[in-house]
Phi, psi and omega in degrees: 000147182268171172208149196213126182238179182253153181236204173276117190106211198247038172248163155293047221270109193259120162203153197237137151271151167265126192235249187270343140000083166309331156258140181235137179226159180190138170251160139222124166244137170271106153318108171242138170290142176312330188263004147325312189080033198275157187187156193295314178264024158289308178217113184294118159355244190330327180280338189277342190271331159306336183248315189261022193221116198208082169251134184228135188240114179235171179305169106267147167216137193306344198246102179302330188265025161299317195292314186293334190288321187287357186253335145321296203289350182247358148234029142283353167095024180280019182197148178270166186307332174261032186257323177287327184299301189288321161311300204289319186289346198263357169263353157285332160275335161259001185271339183291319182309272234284305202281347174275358175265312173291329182275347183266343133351281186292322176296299166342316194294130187280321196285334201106173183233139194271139168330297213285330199281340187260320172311289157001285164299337181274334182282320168278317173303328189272320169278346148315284207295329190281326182294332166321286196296343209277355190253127166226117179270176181255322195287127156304331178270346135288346181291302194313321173297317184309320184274339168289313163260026141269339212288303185327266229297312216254020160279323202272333163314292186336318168321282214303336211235030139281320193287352171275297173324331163252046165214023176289134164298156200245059161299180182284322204263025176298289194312350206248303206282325211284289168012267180310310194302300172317314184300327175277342206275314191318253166005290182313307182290337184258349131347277183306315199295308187310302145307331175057074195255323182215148171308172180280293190335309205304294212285335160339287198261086202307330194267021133321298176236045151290344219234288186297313152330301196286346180271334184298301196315313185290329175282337128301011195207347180286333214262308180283030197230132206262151183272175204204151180188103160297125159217172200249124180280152188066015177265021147258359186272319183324308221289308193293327187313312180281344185288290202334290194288350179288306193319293180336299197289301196283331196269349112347297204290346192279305149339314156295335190287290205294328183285338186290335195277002211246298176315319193249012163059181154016130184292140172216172160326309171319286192303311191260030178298279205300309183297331151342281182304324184279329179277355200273296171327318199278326184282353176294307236251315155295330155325299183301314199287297180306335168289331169274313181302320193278319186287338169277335146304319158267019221268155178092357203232179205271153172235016169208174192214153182248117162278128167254143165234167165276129172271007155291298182246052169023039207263179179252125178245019191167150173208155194223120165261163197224141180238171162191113142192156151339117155219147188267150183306339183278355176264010187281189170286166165314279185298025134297299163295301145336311184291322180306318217078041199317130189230202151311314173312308180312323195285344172248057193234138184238135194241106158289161192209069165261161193226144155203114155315082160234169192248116129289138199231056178315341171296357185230008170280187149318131192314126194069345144247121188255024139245187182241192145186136199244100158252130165263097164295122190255119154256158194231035192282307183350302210278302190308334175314336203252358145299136158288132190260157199145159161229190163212197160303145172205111194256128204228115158258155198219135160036035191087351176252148164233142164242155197269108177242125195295141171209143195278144181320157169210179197191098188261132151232151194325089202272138170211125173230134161271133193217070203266157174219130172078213177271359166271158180325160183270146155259117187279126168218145181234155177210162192259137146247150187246113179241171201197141171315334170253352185187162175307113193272278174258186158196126180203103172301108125298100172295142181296325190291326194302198174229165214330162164251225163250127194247075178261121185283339191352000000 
């Protein structure tokens, strides 16, 4: 299953496990409205997919307490540091996933979130940090890592389930939940303190150590994230292609050149009219004609290719093609269209399409894991531009009175993704984005089974 949460700003985030399937295919079409005016030369292929398509692929794994058993084992001295480095950062990175997943959950919920669920949350997180902390290794050259993602972890907890307490609904069971939630936050910082992991200088100052968090997240997050290296398919067929139609196009014009001297005798004005006319023609005309040949040569076929290599032994552990282009809608599939909810609206509707095909090779990953999870990150800023800006009326009578309330333009579009792994069947999900000229308004997963919905951006 996919899951598309909102980030900051006009971006996306879309992420999948990948699991023991050695092949993967995945769509995503973006439903966009017509009356945006969007077309390839507003915003061209190649610029949305380079500038708004950001995929990152790291291990996972079903057995969360593996990394602490290898953390056993690296300090009886069975495993080297940099094996532990690695265990520990993909367990510390998958406890960041779970816990940004569960507070964006718990936000979500429109009934309020019930007592047992912030307990809950609370019960799981204080036991990861406790199995965390029961190990301290002594070799300096693990403790420094152990400090770095124990420093981490528990800045970020503090984050995460502050940041629930202000966007929590202010039900009768808040004040109960805010308690608690506070209470684990109390406990972390006087952690930090206790240990002495960041300076008076740091914590002073929020962007100090917003700036040093956010760089330990990346030294978390580099040893499990598989490297990469893009590159753009076809640039030797472009290449004969355009010698082809130049040879043709010039081996015309020369032929054409010799019946006007062979027909009009003697060079005159005429003869260099005409000769004139043929190169005009010729620059026209070569131009298009490789440009309708080359897009009728690619059109369906992949136009990049992805390499994953492991960033311990730099073996190729995967390769992936990828597509992005404009499609219209009468040319998806059924179950596509089916998902959409095909109305009226749909028929001016312009459809991004991105794909990707890729082959994994789990005999060569890190030792104990054979899946992955692949996120893609989207801005969508592109798009916002091309929004109207603004607000306009909405006239309301109340209690005999009418009042005027400003509201802002919105827009919605249509998220819908196909998703096969192996031989199983594909799984269809569709989602409402809700968008505004300045920022991601909503996101709401229309289950596929109930039935249509009302496509209103409200």
């Amino acid at each position: 299953m996919i899951s598309v949460e909102r980030k900051d700003g006009f971006s996306l985030k879309i992420s999948r496990i990948l699991r023991e399937a050695t092949e993967h295919r995945l769509d995503i079409y973006f439903f966009i409205p017509g009356e945006l005016g969007l077309n390839t030369k507003v915003v061209p292929e190649e610029e949305f997919y380079h500038s708004a398509i950001h995929v990152q692929r790291t291990y996972f794994s079903d057995r969360p307490y593996l990394p602490l058993i290898h953390s056993r084992l690296a300090k009886r001295g069975e495993l080297s540091s940099e094996q532990y480095r690695l265990s520990l950062s993909l367990y510390a990175y998958q406890y960041a996933i779970g816990l940004e997943q569960s507070c964006q959950e718990l936000r979500n919920e429109k009934d309020g979130v019930t007592q047992e669920a912030i307990e809950e949350l609370i019960a799981l997180a204080q036991d990861i940090l406790r199995r965390l902390r029961r190990h301290v290794p002594d070799d300096q050259t693990l403790h420094k890592y152990y400090v770095n993602i124990d420093n981490y972890l528990s800045w970020f907890t503090e984050q995460r389930l502050l940041s629930l307490v202000a966007h929590l609904p202010r039900t009768k069971e808040y004040k109960t939940a805010k308690v608690l939630l506070l209470d684990v936050c109390d406990l972390e910082h006087k952690h930090r303190v206790a240990q002495q992991y960041n300076s008076s200088h740091t914590t002073e100052a929020l962007s100090r150590i917003s700036n040093k968090m956010r760089l330990l997240r990346r030294l978390i997050e580099y040893p499990v994230t598989l490297k990469e290296k893009t590159r753009e398919l076809g640039g030797g067929e472009e290449k004969l292609l355009k010698a082809g139609v130049t040879a043709v196009v010039m081996t015309t014009m020369s032929l054409a050149v010799f019946e006007v001297r062979e027909t009009l005798g003697s060079i005159s004005l005429l003869v260099i009219l005409l000769l004139a006319l043929l190169y005009a023609l010729r620059e026209i005309f070569k131009d298009d004609l490789r440009n309708t040949l080359w897009r009728w040569l690619r059109k369906g076929r992949p136009k990049w290719r992805r390499q994953y290599f492991d960033v311990h032994s730099n073996q190729l552990v995967g390769r992936q093609l990828e597509w992005f282009d404009y499609r219209r809608p009468a040319r998806l599939k059924e179950d596509i269209l089916s998902a959409r909810h095909a109305n009226v609206t749909q028929k001016e509707e312009v459809v991004m399409h991105y794909g990707s095909h890729s082959r994994m090779l789990p005999t060569r990953f890190l030792s104990g894991y054979e899946q992955t999870r692949e996120t893609l990150q989207l801005d969508l800023s592109l798009l916002s531009k091309l929004m109207e800006k603004g607000t306009h009326h909405v006239y309301q009578l109340k209690e005999g009175q009418v009042a005027r309330h400003p509201v802002e333009k919105r827009y919605l579009i249509n998220l819908v993704t196909r998703e096969v792994q192996g031989q199983n069947p594909p799984i269809i999900q569709r989602w409402k984005v809700v968008m505004s000229r300045s920022k991601i308004v909503e996101i709401e997963e229309i289950p596929q089974t109930g039935p249509a919905t009302s496509d209103s951006p409200a």
